[in-house]
N, C-alpha and C positions, 0 to 999 in steps of 0.2 A: 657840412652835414646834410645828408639828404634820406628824406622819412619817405618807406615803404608803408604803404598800407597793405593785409592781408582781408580780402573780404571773403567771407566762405558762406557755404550751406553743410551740412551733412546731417543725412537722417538715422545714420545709423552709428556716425562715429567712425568711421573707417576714415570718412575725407577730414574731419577733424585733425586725424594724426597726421595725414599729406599738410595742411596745412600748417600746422606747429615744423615743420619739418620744413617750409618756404619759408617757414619765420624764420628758424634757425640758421638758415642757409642765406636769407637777409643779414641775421645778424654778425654774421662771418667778418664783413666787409666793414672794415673801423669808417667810426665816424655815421654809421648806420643807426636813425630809429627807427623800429619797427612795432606798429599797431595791428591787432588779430582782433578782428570784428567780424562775430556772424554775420548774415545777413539782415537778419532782426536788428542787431545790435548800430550795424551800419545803417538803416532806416531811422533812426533816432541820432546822426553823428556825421548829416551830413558836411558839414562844417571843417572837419577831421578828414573827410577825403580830398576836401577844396585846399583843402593845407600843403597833401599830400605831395611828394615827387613825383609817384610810381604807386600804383592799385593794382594788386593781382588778384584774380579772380579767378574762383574754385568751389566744383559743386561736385556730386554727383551725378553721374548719367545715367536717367532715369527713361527708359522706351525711346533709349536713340536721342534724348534730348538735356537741356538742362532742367534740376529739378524743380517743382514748381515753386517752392520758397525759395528758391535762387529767382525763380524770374519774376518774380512779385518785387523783388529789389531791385532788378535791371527794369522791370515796368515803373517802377519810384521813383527812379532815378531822371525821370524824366526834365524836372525842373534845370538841375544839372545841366541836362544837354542843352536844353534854350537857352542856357543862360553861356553855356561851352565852358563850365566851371573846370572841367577835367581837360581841356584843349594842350595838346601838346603835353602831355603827363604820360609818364613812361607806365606799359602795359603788358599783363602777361597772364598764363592761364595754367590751370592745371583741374584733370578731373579723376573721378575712378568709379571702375562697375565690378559689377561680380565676374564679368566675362572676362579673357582676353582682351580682344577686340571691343564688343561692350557696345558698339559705335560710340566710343568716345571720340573719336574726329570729328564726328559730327557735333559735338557737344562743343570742343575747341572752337569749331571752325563756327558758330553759333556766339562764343565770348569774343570771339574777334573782329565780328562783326559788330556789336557789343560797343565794344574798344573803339573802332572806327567811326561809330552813330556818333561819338561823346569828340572825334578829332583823335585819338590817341595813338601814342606811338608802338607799336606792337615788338614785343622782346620773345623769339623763339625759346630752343631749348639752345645750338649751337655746340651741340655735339653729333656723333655719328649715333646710327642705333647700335643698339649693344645686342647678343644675345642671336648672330643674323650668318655664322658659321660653324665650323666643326671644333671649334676652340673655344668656342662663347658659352655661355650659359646664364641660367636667372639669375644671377650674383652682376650681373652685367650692369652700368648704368643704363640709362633709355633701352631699358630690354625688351620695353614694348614700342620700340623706332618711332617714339615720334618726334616731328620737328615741329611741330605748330604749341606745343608745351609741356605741361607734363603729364603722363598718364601712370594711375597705377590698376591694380586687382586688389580687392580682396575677398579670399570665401563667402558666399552667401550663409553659408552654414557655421561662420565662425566671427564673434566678437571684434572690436577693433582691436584686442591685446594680439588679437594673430594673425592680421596685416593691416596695412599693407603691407611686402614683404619686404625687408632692408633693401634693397635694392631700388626700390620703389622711391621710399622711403627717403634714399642718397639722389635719387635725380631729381624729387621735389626740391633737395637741401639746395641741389646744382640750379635747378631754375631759380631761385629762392637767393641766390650769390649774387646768377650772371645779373638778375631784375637790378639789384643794387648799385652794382659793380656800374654795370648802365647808366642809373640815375645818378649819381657821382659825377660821371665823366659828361651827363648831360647841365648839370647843378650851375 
């Protein structure tokens, strides 16, 4: 049996549902525990991530970057890394902006660096992008191509009930599997 931790931020609730959504797609994979810890929550339980197999990590991207209560948790986390509690613990990312694009690469490529600080082993998404011909469309998985984890949108102008959008949604579940599937076969 091998334990996924979910650690998140979201300010508005959009990343919250990508995250339930990495949970879910953790829990797919029998034999799977899986803990969903804010970042607040995870500052109080570090204990629970030393435990952990596998830690993914999920904020929103906020001016190209991760959001600042997500990085007050990766600034905490400091102890951790001197101590290399998380060494060799399987890792993975996921974010969402209002935009498209958003610079959530940058946001990823930022967690995986993150990931690396702490020794850790980093888990892409391991699919093609979706959504990138005259066949595709937003119903696609990884319709926003990335490989570094998972990205979603959703409206600025609209509540988390109306996204991100299922699609979105399905690749967080996808990275959210492969993470476990992973830890398993590392266990």
């Amino acid at each position: 049996m091998s334990h996924v931790a979910v650690v998140y931020h979201s300010g508005y609730g959009h990343t919250a549902e990508q995250a339930k959504a990495v949970a879910r797609g953790a829990e797919k994979v029998a034999g799977t525990k899986v803990t969903l810890l804010t970042a607040e929550e995870a500052q109080q339980q570090w204990d629970v991530l030393k435990a952990a197999d596998a830690i993914i990590f999920g904020c929103p991207t906020y001016m190209g970057s991760a959001s600042a209560p997500f990085k007050a948790f990766m600034d905490a986390s400091s102890k951790a890394w001197f101590t290399q509690d998380w060494k060799d613990k399987i890792a993975a990312g996921f974010t969402n902006s209002g935009s498209q694009s958003g610079d959530k690469l940058s946001t990823l490529t930022q967690l995986a660096v993150f990931a690396a600080q702490h020794s850790m082993i980093w888990v892409g998404m391991g699919i093609m992008p979706g959504n990138n011909n005259s066949k595709g469309s937003v119903n696609d998985l990884n319709r926003l191509g990335s490989f570094l984890g998972a990205m979603a949108q959703s409206n600025v102008d609209q509540g988390p009930e109306a996204g991100p959008i299922p699609s979105d949604l399905l690749t967080a579940e996808h990275l959210g599997e492969r993470v476990a599937t992973t830890a398993n076969r590392f266990k």
